[in-house]
N, C-alpha and C positions, 0 to 999 in steps of 0.2 A: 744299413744306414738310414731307410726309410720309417724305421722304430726311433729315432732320436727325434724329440722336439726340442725345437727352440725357445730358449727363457728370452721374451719379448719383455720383460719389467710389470707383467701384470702378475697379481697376485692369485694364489691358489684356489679353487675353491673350497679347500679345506682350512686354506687361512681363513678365508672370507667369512665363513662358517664360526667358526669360535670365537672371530673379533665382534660378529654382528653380536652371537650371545651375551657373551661377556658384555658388548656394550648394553643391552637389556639388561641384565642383571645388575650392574649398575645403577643404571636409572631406576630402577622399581626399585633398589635399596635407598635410594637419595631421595624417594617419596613417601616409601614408608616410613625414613627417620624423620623428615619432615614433620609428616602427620602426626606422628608420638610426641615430635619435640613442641609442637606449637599446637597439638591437643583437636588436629580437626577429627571430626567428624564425631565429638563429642556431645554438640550441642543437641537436644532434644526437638524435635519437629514440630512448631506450633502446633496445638489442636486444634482444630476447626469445626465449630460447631455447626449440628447442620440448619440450613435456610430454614425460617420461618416461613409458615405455611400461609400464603396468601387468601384473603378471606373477600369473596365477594358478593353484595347483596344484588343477586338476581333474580329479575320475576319474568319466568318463562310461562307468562300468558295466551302467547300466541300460539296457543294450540289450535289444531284444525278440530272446529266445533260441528261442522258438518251435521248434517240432519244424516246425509248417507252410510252410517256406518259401515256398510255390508264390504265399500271399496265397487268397483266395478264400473263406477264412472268416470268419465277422462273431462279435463278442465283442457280448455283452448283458451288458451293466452296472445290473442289482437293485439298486433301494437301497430300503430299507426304513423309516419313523419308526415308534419308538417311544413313544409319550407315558408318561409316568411323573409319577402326581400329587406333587409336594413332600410333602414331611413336613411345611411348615411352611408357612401362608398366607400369603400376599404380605402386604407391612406397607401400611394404609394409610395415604395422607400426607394429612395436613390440611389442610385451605385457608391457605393466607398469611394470617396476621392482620395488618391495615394499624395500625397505629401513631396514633395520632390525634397531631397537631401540637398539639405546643406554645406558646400564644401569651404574647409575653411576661411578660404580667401573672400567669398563671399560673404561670409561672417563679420569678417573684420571688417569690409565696406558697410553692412547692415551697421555694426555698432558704433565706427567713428560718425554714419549719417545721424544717428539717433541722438549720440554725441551731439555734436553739434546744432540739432533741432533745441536738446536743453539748454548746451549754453545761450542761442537768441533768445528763448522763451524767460531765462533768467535775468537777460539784461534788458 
């Protein structure tokens, strides 16, 4: 009795096997009548010509004219800072002031006062 399995309602895997092809074969027939019926892959590939060759007038005069040709000499390149105090102190910048939020109710006092400042101011 330990040779018997139980049918749990799940499907073979040799069901599972033929439904999945069939289901492919399917679909690749439903794409390929597609493409015949409505003619893709017909249209020819724009050609693209190639870039234009960009032209530039340069004068590479700055050749090294050197009396030394031979090489053999080394150039030492000096640089020097100078620091120089400003005339004027750097500005300092103040902390961000955050904003305190507004909550409604306090809105509505801000705008009936506001209110009211226009109607004196109108009459």
């Amino acid at each position: 009795m330990s040779d018997e399995q139980e049918n749990d309602g799940t499907w073979s895997g040799l069901k599972k096997t033929i439904i999945g092809t069939l289901a492919t074969v399917v679909t690749a027939g439903g794409a390929w009548i597609g493409t015949t019926i409505f003619g893709g892959g017909e249209e020819a590939a724009p050609v693209q010509q190639a870039a234009q060759p960009i032209i530039l007038n340069v004068d590479n005069s700055s050749q090294n004219n050197s009396s030394n040709s031979a090489g053999g000499s080394t150039t030492v390149i000096k640089e020097t800072v100078r620091e120089v105090p400003s005339s004027q102190p750097a500005p300092v910048q103040a902390a961000p002031v955050e904003e305190k939020v507004e909550t409604p109710m306090e809105r509505m006092k801000r705008l009936k006062a506001e209110k009211a400042k226009q109607d004196e101011a109108s009459k």
